[in-house]
mmJSON file of the N, C-alpha and C atoms, coordinates in Angstrom:
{"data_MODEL":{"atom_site":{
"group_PDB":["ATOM","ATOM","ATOM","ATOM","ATOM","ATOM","ATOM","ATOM","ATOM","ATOM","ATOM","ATOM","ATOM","ATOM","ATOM","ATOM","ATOM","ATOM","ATOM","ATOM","ATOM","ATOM","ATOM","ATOM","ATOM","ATOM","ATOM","ATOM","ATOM","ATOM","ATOM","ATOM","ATOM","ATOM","ATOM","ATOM","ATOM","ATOM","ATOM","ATOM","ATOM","ATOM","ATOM","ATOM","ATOM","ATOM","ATOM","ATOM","ATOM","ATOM","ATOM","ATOM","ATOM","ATOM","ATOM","ATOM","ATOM","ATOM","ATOM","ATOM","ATOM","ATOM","ATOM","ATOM","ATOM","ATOM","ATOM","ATOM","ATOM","ATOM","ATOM","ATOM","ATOM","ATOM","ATOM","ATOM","ATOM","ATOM","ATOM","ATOM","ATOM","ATOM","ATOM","ATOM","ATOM","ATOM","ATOM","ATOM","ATOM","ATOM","ATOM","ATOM","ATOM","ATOM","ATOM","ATOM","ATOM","ATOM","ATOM","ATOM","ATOM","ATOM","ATOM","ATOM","ATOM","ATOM","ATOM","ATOM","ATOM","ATOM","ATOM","ATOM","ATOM","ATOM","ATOM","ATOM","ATOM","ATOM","ATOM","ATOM","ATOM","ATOM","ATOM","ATOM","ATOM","ATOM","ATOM","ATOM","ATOM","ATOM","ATOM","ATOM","ATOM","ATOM","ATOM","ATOM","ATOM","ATOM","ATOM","ATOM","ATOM","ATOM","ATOM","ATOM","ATOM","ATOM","ATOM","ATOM","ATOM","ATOM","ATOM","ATOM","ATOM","ATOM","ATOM","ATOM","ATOM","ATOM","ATOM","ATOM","ATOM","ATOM","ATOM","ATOM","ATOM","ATOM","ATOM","ATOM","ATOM","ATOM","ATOM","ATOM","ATOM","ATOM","ATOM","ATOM","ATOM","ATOM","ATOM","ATOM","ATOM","ATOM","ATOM","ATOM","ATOM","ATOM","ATOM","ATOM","ATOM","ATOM","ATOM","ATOM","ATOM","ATOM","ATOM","ATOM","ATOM","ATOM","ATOM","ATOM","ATOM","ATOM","ATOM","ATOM","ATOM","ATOM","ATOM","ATOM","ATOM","ATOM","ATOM","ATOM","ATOM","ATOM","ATOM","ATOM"],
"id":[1,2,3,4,5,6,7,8,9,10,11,12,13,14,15,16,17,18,19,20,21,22,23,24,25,26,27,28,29,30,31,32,33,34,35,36,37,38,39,40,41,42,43,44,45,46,47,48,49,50,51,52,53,54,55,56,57,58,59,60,61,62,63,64,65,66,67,68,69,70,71,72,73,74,75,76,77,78,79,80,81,82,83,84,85,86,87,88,89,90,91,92,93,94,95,96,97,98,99,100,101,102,103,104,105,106,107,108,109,110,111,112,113,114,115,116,117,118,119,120,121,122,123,124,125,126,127,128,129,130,131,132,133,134,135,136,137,138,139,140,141,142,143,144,145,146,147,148,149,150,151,152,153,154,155,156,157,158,159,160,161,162,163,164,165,166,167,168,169,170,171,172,173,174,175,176,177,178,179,180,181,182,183,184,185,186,187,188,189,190,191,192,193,194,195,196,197,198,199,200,201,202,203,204,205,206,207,208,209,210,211,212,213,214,215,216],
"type_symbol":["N","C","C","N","C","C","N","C","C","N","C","C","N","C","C","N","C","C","N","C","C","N","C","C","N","C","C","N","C","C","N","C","C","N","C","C","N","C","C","N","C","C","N","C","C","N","C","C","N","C","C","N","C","C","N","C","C","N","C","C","N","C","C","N","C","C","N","C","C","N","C","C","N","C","C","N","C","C","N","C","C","N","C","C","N","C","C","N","C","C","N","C","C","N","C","C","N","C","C","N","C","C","N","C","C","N","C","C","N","C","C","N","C","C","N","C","C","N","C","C","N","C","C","N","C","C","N","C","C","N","C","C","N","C","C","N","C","C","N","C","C","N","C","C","N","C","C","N","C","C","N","C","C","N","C","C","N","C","C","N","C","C","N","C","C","N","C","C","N","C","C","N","C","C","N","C","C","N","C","C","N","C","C","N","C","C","N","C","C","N","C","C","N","C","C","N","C","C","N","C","C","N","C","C","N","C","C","N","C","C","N","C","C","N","C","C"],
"label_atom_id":["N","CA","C","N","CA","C","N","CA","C","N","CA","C","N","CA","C","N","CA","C","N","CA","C","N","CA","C","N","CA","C","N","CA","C","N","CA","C","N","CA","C","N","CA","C","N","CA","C","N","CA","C","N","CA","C","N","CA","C","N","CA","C","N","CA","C","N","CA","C","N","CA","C","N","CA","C","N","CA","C","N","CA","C","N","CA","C","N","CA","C","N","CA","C","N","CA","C","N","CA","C","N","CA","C","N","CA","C","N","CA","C","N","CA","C","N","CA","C","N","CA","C","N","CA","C","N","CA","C","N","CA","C","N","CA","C","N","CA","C","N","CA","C","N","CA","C","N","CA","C","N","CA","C","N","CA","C","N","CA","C","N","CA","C","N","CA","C","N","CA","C","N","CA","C","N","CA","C","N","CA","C","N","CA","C","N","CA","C","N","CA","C","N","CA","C","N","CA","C","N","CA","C","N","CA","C","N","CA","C","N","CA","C","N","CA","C","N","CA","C","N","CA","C","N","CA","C","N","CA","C","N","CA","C","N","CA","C","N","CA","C","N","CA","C","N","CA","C","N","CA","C"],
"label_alt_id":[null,null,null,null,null,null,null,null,null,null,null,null,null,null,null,null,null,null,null,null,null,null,null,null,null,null,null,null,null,null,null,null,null,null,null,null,null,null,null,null,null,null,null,null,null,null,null,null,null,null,null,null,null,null,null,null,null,null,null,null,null,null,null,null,null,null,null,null,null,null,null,null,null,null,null,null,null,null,null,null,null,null,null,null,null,null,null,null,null,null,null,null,null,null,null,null,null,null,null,null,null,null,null,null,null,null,null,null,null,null,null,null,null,null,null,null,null,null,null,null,null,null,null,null,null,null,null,null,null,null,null,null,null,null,null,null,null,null,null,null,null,null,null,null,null,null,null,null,null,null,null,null,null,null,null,null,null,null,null,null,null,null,null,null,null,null,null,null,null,null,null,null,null,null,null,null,null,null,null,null,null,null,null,null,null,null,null,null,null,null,null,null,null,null,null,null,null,null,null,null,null,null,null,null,null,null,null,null,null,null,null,null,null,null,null,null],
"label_comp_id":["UNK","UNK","UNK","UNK","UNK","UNK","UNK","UNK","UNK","UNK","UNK","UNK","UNK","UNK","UNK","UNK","UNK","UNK","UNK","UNK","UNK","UNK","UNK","UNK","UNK","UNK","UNK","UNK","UNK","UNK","UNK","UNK","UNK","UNK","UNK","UNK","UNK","UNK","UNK","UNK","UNK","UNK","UNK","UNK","UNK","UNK","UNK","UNK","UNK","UNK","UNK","UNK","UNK","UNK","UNK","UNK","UNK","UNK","UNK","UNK","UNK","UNK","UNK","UNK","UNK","UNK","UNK","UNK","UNK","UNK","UNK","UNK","UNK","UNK","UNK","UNK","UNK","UNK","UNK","UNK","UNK","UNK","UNK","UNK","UNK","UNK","UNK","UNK","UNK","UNK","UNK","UNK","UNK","UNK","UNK","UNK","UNK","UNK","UNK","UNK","UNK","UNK","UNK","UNK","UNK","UNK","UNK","UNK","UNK","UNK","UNK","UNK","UNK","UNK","UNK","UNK","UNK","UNK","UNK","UNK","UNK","UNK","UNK","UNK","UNK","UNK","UNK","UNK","UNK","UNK","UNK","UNK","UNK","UNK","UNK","UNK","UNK","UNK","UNK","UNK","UNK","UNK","UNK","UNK","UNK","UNK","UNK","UNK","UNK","UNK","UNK","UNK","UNK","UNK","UNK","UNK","UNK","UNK","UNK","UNK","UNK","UNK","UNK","UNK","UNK","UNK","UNK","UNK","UNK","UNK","UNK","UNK","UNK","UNK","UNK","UNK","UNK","UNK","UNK","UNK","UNK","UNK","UNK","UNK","UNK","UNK","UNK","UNK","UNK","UNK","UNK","UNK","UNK","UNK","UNK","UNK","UNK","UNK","UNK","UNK","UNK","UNK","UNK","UNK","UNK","UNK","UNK","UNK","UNK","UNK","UNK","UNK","UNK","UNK","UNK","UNK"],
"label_asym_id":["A","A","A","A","A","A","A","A","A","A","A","A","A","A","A","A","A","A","A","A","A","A","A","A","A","A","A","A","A","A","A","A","A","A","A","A","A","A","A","A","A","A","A","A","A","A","A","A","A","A","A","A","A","A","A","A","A","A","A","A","A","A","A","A","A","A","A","A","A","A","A","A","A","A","A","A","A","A","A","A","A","A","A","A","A","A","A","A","A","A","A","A","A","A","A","A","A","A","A","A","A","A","A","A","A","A","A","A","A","A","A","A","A","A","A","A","A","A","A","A","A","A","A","A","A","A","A","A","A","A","A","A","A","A","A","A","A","A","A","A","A","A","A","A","A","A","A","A","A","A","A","A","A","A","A","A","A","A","A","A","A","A","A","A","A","A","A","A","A","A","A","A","A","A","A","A","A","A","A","A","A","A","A","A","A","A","A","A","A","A","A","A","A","A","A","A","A","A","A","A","A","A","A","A","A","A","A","A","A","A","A","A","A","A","A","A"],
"label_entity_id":["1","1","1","1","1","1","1","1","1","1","1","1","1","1","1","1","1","1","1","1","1","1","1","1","1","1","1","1","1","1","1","1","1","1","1","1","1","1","1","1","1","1","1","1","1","1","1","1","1","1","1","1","1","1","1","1","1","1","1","1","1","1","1","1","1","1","1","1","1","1","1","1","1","1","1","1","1","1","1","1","1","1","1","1","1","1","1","1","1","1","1","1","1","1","1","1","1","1","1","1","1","1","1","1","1","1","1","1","1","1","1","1","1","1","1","1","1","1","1","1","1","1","1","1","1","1","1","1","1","1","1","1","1","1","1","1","1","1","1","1","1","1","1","1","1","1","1","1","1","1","1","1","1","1","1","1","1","1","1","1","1","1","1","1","1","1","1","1","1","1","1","1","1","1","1","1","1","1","1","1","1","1","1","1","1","1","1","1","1","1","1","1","1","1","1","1","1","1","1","1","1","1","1","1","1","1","1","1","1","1","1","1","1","1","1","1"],
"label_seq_id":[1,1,1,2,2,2,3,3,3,4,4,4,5,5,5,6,6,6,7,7,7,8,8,8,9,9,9,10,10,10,11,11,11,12,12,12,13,13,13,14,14,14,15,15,15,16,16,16,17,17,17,18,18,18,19,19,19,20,20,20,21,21,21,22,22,22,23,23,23,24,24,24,25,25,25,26,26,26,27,27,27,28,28,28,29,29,29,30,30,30,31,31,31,32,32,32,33,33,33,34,34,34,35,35,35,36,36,36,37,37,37,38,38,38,39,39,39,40,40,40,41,41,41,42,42,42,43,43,43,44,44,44,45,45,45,46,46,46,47,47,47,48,48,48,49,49,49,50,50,50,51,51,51,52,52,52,53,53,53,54,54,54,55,55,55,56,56,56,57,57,57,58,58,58,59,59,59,60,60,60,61,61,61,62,62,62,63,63,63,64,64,64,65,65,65,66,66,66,67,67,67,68,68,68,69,69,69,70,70,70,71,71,71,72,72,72],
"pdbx_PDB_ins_code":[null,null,null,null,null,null,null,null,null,null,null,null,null,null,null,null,null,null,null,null,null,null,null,null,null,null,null,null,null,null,null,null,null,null,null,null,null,null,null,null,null,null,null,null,null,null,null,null,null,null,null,null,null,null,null,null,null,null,null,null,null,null,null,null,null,null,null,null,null,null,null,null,null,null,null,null,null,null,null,null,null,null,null,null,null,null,null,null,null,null,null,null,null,null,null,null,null,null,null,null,null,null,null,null,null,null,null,null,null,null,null,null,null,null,null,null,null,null,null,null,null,null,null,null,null,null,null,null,null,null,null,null,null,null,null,null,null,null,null,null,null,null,null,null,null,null,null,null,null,null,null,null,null,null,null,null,null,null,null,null,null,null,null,null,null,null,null,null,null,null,null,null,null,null,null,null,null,null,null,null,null,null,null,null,null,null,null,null,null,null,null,null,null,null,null,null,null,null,null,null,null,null,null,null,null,null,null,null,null,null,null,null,null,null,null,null],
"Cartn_x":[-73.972,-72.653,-71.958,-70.774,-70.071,-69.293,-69.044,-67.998,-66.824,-66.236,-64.484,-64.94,-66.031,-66.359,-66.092,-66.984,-67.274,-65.893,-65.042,-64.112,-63.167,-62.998,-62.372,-62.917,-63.807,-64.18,-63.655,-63.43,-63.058,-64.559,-64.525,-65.06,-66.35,-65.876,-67.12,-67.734,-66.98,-68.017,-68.856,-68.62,-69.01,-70.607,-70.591,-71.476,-72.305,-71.814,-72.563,-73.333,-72.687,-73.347,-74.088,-74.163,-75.136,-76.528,-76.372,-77.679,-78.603,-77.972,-78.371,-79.061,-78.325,-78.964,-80.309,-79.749,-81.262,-82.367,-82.115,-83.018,-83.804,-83.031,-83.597,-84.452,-84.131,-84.754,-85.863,-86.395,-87.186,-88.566,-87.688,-88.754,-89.261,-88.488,-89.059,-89.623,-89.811,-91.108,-91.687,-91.71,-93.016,-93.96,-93.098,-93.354,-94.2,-93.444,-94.105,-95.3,-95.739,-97.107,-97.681,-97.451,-98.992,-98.965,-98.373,-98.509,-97.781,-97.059,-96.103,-95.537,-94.722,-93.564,-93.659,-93.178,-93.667,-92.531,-91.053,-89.917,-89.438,-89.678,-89.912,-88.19,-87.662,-86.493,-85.091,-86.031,-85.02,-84.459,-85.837,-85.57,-84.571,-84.535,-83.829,-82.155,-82.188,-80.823,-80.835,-81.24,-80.95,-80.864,-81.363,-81.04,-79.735,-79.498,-77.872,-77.041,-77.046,-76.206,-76.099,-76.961,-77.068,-75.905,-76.807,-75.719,-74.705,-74.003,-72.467,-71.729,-72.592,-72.024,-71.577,-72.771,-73.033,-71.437,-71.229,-70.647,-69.022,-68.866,-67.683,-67.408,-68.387,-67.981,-68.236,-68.624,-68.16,-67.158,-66.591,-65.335,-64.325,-64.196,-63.469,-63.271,-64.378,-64.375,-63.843,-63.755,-63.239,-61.893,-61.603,-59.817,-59.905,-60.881,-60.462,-59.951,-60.708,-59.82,-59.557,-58.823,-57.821,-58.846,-58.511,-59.301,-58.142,-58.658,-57.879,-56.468,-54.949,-54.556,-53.393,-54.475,-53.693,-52.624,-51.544,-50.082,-50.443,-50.012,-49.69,-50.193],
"Cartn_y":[-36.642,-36.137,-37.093,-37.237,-38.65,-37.7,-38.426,-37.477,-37.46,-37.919,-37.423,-36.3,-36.01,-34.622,-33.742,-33.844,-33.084,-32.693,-33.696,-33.563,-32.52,-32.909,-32.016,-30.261,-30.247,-28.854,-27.867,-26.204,-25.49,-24.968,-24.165,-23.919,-23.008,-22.263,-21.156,-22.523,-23.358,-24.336,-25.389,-25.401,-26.575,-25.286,-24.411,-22.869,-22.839,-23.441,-22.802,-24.172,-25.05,-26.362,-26.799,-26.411,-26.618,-26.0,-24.655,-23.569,-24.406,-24.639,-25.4,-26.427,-27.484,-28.641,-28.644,-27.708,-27.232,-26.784,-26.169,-25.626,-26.885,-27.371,-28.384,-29.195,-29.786,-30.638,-29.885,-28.383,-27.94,-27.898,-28.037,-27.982,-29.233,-30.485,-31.79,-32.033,-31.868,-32.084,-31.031,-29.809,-29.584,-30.166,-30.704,-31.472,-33.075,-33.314,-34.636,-33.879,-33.601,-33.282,-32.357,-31.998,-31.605,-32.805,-33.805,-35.132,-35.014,-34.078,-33.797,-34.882,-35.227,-35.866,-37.467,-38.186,-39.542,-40.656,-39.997,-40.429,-39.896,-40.701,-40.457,-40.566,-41.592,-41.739,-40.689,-39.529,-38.864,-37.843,-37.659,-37.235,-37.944,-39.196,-39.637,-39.27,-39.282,-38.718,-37.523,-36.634,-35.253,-35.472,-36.019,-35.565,-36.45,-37.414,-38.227,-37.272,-36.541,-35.808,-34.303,-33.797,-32.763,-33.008,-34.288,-35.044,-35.067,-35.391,-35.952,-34.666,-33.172,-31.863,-31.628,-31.521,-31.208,-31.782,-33.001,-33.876,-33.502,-33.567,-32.823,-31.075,-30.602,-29.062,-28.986,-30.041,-30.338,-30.514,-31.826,-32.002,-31.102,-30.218,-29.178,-28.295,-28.141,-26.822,-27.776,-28.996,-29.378,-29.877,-29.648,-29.935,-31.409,-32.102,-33.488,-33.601,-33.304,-33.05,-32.086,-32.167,-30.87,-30.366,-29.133,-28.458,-28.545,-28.499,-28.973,-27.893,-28.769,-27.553,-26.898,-27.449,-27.591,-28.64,-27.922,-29.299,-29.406,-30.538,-31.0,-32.476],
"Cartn_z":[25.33,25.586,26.554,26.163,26.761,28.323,29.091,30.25,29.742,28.787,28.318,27.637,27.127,25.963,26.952,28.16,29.369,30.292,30.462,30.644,30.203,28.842,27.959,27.819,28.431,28.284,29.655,28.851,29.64,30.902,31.691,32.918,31.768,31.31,30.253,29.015,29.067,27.861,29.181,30.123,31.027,31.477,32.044,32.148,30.908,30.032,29.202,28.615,28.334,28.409,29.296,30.508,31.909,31.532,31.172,30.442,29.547,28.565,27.268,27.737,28.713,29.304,29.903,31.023,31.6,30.727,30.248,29.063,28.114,27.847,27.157,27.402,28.893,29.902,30.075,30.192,30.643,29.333,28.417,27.307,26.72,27.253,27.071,28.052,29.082,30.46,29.916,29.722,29.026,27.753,26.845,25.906,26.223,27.526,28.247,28.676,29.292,30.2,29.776,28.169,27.088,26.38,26.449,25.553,24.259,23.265,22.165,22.171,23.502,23.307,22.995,22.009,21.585,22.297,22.175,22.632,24.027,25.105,26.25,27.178,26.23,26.626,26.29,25.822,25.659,26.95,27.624,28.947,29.899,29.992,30.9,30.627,29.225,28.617,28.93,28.813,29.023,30.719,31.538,33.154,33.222,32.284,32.661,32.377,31.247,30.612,31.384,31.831,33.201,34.453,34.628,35.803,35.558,34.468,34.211,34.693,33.714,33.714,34.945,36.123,37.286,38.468,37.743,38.45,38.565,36.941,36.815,37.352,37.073,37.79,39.374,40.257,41.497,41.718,40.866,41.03,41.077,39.883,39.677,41.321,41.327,42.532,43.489,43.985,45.226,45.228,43.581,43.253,43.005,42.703,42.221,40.872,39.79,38.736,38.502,37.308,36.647,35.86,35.298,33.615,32.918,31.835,30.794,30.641,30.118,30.188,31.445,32.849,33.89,34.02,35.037,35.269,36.398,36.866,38.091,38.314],
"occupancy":[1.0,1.0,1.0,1.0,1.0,1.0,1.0,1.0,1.0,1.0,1.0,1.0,1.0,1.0,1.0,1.0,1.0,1.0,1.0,1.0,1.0,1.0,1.0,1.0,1.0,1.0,1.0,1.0,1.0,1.0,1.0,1.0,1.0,1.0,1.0,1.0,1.0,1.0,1.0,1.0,1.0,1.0,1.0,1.0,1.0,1.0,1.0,1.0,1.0,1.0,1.0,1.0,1.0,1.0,1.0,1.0,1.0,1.0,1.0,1.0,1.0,1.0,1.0,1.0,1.0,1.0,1.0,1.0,1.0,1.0,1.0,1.0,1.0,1.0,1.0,1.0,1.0,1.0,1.0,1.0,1.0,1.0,1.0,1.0,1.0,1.0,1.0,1.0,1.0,1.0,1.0,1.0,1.0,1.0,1.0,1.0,1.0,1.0,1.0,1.0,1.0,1.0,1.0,1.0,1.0,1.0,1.0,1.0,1.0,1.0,1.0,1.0,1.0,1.0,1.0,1.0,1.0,1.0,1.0,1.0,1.0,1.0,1.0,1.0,1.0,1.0,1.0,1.0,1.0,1.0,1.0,1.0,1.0,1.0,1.0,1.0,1.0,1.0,1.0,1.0,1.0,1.0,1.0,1.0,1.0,1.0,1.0,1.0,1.0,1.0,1.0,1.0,1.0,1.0,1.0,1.0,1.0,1.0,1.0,1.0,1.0,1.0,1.0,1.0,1.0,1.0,1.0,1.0,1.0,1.0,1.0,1.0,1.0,1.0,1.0,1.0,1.0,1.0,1.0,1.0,1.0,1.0,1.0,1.0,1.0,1.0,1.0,1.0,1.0,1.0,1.0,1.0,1.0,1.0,1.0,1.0,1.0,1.0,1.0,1.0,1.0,1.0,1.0,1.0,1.0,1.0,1.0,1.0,1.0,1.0,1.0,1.0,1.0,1.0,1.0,1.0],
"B_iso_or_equiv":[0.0,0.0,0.0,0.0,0.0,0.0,0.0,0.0,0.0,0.0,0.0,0.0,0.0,0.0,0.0,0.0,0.0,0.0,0.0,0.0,0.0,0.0,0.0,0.0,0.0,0.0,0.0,0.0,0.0,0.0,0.0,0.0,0.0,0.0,0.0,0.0,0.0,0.0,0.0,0.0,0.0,0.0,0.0,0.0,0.0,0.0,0.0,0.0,0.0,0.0,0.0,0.0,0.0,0.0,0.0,0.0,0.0,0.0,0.0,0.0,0.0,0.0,0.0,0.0,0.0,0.0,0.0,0.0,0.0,0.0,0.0,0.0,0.0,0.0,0.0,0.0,0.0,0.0,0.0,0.0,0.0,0.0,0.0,0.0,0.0,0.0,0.0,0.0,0.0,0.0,0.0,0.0,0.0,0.0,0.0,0.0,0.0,0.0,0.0,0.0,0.0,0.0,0.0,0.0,0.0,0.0,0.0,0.0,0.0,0.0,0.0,0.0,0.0,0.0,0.0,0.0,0.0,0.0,0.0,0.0,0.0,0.0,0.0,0.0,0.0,0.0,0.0,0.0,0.0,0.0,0.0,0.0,0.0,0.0,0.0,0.0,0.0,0.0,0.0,0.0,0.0,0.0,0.0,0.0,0.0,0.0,0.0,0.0,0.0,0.0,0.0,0.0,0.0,0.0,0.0,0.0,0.0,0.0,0.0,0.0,0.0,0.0,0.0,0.0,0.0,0.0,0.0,0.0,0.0,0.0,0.0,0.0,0.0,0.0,0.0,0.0,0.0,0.0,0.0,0.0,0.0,0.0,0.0,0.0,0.0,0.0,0.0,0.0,0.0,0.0,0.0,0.0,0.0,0.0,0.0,0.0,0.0,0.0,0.0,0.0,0.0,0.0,0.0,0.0,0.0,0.0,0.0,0.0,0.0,0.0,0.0,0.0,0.0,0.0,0.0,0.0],
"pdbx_formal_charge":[null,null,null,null,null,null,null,null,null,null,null,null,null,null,null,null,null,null,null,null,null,null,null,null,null,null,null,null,null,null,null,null,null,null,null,null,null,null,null,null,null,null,null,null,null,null,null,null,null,null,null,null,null,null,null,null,null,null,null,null,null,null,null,null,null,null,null,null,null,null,null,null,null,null,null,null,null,null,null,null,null,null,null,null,null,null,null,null,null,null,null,null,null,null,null,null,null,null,null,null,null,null,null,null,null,null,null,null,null,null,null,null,null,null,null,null,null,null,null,null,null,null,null,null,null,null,null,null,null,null,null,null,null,null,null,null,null,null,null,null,null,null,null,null,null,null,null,null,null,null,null,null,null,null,null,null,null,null,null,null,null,null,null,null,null,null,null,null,null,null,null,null,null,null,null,null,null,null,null,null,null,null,null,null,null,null,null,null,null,null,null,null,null,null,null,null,null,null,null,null,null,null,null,null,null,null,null,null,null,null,null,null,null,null,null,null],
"auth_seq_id":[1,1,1,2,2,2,3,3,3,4,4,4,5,5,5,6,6,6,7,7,7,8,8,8,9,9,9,10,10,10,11,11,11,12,12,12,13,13,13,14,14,14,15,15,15,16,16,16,17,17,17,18,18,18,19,19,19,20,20,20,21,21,21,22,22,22,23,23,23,24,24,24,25,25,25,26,26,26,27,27,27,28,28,28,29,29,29,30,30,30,31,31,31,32,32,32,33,33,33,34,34,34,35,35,35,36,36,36,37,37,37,38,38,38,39,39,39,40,40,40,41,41,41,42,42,42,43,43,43,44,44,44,45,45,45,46,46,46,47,47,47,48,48,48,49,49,49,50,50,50,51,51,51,52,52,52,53,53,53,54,54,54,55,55,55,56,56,56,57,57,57,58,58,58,59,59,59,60,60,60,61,61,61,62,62,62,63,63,63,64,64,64,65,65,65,66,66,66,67,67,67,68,68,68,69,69,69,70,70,70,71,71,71,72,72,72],
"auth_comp_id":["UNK","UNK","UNK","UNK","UNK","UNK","UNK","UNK","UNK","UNK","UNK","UNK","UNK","UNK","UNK","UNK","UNK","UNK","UNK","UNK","UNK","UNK","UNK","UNK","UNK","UNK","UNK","UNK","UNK","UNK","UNK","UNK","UNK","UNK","UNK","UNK","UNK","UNK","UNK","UNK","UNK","UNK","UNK","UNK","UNK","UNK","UNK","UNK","UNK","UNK","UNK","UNK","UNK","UNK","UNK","UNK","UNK","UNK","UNK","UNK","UNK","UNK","UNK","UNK","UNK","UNK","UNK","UNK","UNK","UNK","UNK","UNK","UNK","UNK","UNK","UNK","UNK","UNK","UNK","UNK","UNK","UNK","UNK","UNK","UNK","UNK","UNK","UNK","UNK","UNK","UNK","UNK","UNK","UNK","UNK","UNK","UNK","UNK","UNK","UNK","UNK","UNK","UNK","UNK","UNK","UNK","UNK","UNK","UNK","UNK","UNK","UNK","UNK","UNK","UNK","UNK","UNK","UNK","UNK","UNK","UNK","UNK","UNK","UNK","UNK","UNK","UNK","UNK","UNK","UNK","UNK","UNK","UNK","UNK","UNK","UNK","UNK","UNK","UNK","UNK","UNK","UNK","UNK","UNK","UNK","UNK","UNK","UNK","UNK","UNK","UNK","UNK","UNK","UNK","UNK","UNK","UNK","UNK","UNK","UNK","UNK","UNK","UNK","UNK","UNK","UNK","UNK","UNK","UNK","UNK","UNK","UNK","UNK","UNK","UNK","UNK","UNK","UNK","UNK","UNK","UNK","UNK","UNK","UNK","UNK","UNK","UNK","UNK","UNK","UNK","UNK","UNK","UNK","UNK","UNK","UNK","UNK","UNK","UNK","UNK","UNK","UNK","UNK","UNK","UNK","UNK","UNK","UNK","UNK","UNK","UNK","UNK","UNK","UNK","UNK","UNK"],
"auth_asym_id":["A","A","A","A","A","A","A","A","A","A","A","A","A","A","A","A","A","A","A","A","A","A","A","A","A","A","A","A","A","A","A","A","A","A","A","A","A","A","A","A","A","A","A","A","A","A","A","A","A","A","A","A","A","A","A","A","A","A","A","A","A","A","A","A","A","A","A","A","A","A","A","A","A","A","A","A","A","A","A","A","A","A","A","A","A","A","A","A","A","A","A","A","A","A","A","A","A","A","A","A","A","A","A","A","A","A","A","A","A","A","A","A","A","A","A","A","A","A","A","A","A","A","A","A","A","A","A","A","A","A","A","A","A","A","A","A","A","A","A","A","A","A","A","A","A","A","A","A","A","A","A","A","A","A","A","A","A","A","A","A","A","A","A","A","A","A","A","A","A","A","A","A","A","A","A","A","A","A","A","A","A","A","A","A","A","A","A","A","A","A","A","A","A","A","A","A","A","A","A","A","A","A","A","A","A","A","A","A","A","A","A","A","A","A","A","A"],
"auth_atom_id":["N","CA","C","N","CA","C","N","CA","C","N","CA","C","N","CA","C","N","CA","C","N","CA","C","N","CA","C","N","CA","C","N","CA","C","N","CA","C","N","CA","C","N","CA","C","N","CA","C","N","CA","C","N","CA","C","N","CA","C","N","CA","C","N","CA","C","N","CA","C","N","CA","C","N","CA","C","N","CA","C","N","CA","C","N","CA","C","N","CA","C","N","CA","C","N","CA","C","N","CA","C","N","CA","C","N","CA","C","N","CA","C","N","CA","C","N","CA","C","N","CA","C","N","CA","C","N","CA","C","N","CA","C","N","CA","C","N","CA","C","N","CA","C","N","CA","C","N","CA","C","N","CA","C","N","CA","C","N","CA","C","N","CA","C","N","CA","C","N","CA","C","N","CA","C","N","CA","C","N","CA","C","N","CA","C","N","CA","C","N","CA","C","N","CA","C","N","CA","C","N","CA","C","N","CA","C","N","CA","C","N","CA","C","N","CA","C","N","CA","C","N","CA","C","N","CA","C","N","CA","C","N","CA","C","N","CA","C","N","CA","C","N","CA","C","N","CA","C","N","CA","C"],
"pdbx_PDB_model_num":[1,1,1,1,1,1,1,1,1,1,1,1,1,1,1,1,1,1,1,1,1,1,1,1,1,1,1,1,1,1,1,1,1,1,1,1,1,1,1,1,1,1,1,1,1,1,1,1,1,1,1,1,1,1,1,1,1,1,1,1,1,1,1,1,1,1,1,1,1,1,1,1,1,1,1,1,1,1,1,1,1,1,1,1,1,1,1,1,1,1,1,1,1,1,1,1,1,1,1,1,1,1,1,1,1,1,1,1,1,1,1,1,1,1,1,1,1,1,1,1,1,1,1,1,1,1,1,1,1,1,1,1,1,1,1,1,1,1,1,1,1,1,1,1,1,1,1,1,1,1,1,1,1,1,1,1,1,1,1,1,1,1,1,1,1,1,1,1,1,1,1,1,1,1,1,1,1,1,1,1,1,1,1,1,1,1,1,1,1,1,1,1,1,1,1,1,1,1,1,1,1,1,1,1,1,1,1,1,1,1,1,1,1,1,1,1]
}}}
């Protein structure tokens, strides 16, 4: 997930995309450390893509950017 996708999303898709993320991440470290997992680099993607979320809904709350939608 790119940060303009992330961007573009409202406050209930950013909540709800955070869930999903986590979630996901949680089931590929489990997948890593029973050995399943063959593609290792997918983890690092899923914690970038966490991050990006994380980053932008900071922002939000401290008024750096806008949500979509908003003037000013």
């Amino acid at each position: 997930m790119k940060l303009t996708d992330i961007r573009t999303m409202t406050e209930e898709e950013i909540s709800l995309a955070e869930v999903n993320v986590s979630e996901e991440l949680f089931h590929l470290r489990f997948q890593h450390h029973t050995g399943q997992l063959s593609n290792t680099s997918v983890l690092n993607d899923t914690k970038k893509t966490l991050a990006r979320i994380l980053t932008v809904k900071h922002e939000r709350g401290l008024g750096i950017t806008k949500q979509p939608g908003e003037e000013g």
